[in-house]
N, C-alpha and C positions, 0 to 999 in steps of 0.2 A: 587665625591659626598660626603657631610659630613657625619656625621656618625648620624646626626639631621635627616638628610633626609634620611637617610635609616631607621632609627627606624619609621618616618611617611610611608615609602612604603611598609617597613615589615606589619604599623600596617592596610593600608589599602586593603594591598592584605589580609590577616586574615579577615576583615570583609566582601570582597566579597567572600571568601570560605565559611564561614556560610550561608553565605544569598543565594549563590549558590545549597550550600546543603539543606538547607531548600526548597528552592522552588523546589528542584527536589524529595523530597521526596514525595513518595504514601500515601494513605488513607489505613489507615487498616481498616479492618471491625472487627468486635467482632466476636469469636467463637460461634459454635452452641450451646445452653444450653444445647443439649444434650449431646454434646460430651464430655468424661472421662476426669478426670482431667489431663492425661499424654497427651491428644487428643490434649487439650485445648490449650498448650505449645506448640503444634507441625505443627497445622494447623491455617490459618488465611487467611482473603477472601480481595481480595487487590482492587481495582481501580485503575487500569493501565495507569493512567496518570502521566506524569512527570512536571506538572509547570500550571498555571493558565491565567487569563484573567481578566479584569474587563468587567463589562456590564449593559446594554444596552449598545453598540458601532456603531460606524460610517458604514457606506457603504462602500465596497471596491470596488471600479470601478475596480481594475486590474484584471487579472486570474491569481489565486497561480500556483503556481510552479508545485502543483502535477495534474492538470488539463492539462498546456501547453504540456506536452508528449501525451496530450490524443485530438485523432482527434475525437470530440463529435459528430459530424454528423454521422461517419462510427459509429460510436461504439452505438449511435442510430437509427440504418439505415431509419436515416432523410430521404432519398434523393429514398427509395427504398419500395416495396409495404407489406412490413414489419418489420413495425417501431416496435420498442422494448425497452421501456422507464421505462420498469418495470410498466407501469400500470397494473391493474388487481392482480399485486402480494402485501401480505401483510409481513409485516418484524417488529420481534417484538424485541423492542429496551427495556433490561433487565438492567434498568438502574437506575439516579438519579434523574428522570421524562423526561418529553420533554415541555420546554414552548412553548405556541398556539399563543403569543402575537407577536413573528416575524414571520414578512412578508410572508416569503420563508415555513411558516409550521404550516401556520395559516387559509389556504382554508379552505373553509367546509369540515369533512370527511378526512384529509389528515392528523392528528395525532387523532387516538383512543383511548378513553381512556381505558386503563386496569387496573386492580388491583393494591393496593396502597397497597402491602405487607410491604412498612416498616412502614407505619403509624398506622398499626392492631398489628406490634412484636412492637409498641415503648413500652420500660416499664412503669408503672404508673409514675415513679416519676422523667420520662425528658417529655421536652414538647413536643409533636405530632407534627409533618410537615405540615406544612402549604398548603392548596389544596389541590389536588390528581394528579393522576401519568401526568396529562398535567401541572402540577407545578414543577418547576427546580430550588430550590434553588439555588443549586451547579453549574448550565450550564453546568456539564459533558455531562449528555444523550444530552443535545439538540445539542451540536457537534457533539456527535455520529448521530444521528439522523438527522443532516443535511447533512455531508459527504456521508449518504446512501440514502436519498430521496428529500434535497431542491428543491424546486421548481425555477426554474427561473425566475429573477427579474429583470426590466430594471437598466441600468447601474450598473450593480453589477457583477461581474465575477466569483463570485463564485455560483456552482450549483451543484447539488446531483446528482451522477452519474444514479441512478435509480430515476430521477426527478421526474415522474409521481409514484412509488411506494406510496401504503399508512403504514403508521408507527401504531404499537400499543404500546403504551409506557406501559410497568410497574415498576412500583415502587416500586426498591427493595435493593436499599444502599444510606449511603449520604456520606459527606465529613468527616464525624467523623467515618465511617464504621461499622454506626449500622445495618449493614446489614450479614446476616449468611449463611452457606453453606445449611440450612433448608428452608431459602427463596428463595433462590438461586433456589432450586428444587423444590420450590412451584410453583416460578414463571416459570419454563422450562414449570410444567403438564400446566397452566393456559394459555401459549402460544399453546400449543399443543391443548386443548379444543376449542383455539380459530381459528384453522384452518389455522394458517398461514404459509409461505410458507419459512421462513427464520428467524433464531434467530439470533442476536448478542450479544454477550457476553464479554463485553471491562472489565474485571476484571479477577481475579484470587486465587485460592487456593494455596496458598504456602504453603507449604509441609517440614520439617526438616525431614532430613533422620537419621531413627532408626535403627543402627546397630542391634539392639536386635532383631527386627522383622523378621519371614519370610520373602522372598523373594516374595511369593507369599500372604502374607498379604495384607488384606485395607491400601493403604496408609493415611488413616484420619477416623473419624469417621460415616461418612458418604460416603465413598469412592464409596459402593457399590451400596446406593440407586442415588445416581449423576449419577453413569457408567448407570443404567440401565435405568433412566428417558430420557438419551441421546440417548439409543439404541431404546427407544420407538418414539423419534422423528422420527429418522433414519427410524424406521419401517411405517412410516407416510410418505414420503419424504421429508420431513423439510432438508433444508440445515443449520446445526450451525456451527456458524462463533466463535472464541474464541480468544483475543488477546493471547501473550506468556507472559506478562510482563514485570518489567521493572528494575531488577535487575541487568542486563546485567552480569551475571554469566552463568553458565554453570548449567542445571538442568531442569527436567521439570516441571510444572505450572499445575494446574488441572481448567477446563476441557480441555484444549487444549489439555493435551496429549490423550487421549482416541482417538481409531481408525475411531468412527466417526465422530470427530469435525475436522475442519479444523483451525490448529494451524497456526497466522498470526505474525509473526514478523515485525519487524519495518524497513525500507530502509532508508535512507537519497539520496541528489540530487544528489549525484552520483550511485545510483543502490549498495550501499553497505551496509550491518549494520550497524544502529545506534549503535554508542558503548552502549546505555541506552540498548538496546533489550534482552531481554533474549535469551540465545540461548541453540541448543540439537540437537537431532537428531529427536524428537518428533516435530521438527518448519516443516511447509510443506512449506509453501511460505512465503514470506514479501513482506511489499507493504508500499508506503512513508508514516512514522510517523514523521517528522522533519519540524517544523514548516507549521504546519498543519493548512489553515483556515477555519474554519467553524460558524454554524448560532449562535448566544450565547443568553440567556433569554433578552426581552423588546427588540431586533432587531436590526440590526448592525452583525458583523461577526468579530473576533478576531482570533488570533494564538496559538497554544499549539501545545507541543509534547507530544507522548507516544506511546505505541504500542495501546493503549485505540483508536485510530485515525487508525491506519493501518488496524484494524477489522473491520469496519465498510466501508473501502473502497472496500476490499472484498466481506462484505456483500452487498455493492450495486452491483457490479457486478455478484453477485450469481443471483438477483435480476431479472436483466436484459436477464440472460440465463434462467432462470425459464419463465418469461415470453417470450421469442424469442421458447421454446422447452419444451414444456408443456408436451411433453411423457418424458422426461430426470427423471433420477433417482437422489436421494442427491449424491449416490457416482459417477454418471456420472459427475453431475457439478462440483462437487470437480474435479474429475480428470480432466477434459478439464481447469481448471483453473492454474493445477499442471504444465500438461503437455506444456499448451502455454506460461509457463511463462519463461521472460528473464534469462542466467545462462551463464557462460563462461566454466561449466564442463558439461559433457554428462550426471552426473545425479544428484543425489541432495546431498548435505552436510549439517553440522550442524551450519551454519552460516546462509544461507539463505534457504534452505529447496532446492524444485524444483529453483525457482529463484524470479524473482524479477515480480510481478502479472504484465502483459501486457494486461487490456480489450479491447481495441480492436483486438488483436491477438486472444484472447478467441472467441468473439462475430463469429469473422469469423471462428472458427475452422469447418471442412465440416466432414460428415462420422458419424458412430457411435463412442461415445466415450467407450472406452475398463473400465474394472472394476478399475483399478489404473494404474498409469500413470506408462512411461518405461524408462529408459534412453537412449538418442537418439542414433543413430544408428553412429559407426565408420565411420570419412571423410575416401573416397576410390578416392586411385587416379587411374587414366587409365591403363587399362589393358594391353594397349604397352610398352614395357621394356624401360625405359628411358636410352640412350645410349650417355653417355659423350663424349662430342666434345673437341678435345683439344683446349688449347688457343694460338692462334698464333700473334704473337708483328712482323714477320716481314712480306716485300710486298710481297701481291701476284699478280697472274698474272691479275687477275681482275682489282688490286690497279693500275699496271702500265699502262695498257692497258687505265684505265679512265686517268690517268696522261698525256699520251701520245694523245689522241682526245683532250685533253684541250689545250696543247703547240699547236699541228695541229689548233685547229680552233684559237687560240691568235695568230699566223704568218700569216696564212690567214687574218684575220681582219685588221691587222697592214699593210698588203701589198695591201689589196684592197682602204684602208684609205690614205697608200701614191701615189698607182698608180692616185687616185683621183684629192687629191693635186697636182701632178707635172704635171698631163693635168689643171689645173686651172693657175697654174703659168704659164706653154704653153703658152694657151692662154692671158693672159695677160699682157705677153712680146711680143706677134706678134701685140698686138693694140697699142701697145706703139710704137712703129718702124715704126708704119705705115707715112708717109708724109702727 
């Protein structure tokens, strides 16, 4: 190759590294105004998604990828006298709105409107958001918000795992991340006021770690009022769902790490971390964020990554157990969600948590579910002493013995075959002879 053509391959691999890193970077949000100026530097509320879409887009006749592992019949027990589609349950989607204009989340009554928290913090002197919280500028929430409740549509393959659930969207970050850790908690109480039965939360506080600080300090400046608004859901049964983010380092994410949110990482098609996914020991499960499709604003369905996507497929499945087990407590369905999910180790690590979310292994779990999940129990092999056979390369007496009936009945055969023959010849030299 010349040395022309390598300066043009150098320079066009350098322009797809930018345009790479560009589309994979988050939205930041703006800090709280109340938080201290050392706060300010330290804390920042992200939107958990890695890459975007265009839209209104096309209809996807095919079923994605993270649908085809899943047997939708079982996992709605279609076929049984206790179907479980997430109707009756409501799931409030804390997000960038939810557009009503597609198809799949446009029924009457199937996206409600909640509180437009970022159009009341916008400051005087940027412009206010257009609509209210069923307006999606951005099309974040509305892919959130279809991954957890689309309705089914003909020729379309994609649908919401908790299809029949109803959505309450509020509105409370956009693509410029004017959205703050004060709305964030506004909108928790406003979900919680509103009775619903599952929060999603596809965004995240990112945290820089202060050597200076106790150990047992706030990590941000609102650390404590977030902790306690989420132990008031908890105290409510609200299941909250949290992506982990999408820095794919090592660390935890706020509110995923708190004990009662259930922290979602990101998988890809083979059951492994997305290398984008944050990871810790604070991650409980993950569940496919990689090339994710979902509903997007004016109708049509596109693809995105992020862990912003693997939250919300938890959350439908939370969805689905709430309404299948209506006595279940939030840390029951957490834990049956922990417990049934795929893993190659008996307990969880800091890569994928418990393992890789299985709904229909959930949907069927039978029994009470225990207060947190356990690691499963050591393979036991049989309790007779296995007792080494040696190996033997020469004949035995079995070997000969077959050996020896094979020659007996191959001499037999051959002797009944020519005794045959030589009465046929017999006879057909005495008709020959004959006069």
């Amino acid at each position: 190759m010349s040395s022309g053509s390598l300066r043009r391959a150098g320079a066009v691999l350098l322009v797809l590294g930018v345009v790479g890193t560009t589309a994979a970077g988050p939205a930041f949000a703006e800090p709280s105004p109340t938080a201290s100026e050392g706060d300010k530097q330290r804390a920042s509320l992200v939107i958990a998604a890695a890459g975007d879409c265009t839209f209104p887009s096309k209809d996807v006749e095919a079923k994605p990828w993270a649908l085809q592992r899943v047997f939708l019949d079982e996992l709605w027990g279609t076929n049984s006298k206790n179907p479980h589609t997430g109707a009756g349950v409501k799931v409030a989607v804390i997000d960038t709105g939810v557009d009503v204009v597609n198809q799949q989340l446009s029924a009457p009554g199937k996206v409600i409107a909640g509180p437009d928290l970022l159009g009341s913090s916008t400051p005087a002197d940027q412009k206010k958001p257009e609509g209210d919280s069923r307006t999606d500028p951005v099309g974040h929430g509305t892919k959130v918000a279809g991954i957890i409740g689309a309705a089914q549509k003909d020729k379309v393959g994609f649908v919401g795992l908790a299809k029949d659930a109803t959505i309450l969207s509020i509105r409370q970050n956009d693509a410029e991340g004017h959205g703050s850790v004060k709305t964030l908690i506004d909108a928790i109480n406003a979900a919680i006021d509103a009775k619903v039965d599952v929060i999603n939360i596809s965004q995240d506080v990112r945290v820089e770690v202060d050597p200076t600080k106790p150990a047992d300090a706030p990590a941000f400046a609102e650390d404590t009022q977030l902790q306690a608004v989420l132990s008031k859901a908890e105290s409510r049964q609200i299941v909250v769902v949290a992506s982990s983010g999408n820095d794919g380092a090592e660390g935890p994410t706020y509110p995923a790490k708190y004990e009662t949110v259930l922290a979602v990482g990101a998988s890809d098609r083979n059951n492994e971390r997305a290398p984008f996914s944050q990871y810790g020991d604070f991650v409980d499960v993950v569940a496919p964020g990689v090339d994710m499709l979902s509903t997007v604003p004016g109708g049509g369905q596109c693809t995105d990554n992020g862990t912003s996507f693997s939250a919300p497929y938890v959350a439908g499945l939370a969805a689905v157990l709430k309404g299948q087990h209506t006595d279940w407590t939030a840390k029951q369905i957490r834990t049956v969600i922990e417990q049934t999910a795929q893993r190659t180790e008996h307990g969880p690590n800091k890569w994928i948590g418990w393992g890789v979310v299985d709904p229909v292994k959930a949907v069927n779990f039978e029994g009470v579910p225990e207060a947190t999940p356990h690691p499963d129990a050591p393979t036991k092999l049989d309790a007779a002493p296995l007792i080494a056979q040696p190996l033997g390369i020469a004949e035995t007496q079995a070997d000969r013995d077959r050996r020896t009936a094979t020659f007996v009945l191959g001499a037999g055969g051959l002797l009944v075959a020519g005794l045959a023959g030589g009465a046929i010849v017999t006879r057909d030299l005495g008709r020959r002879r004959r006069p």
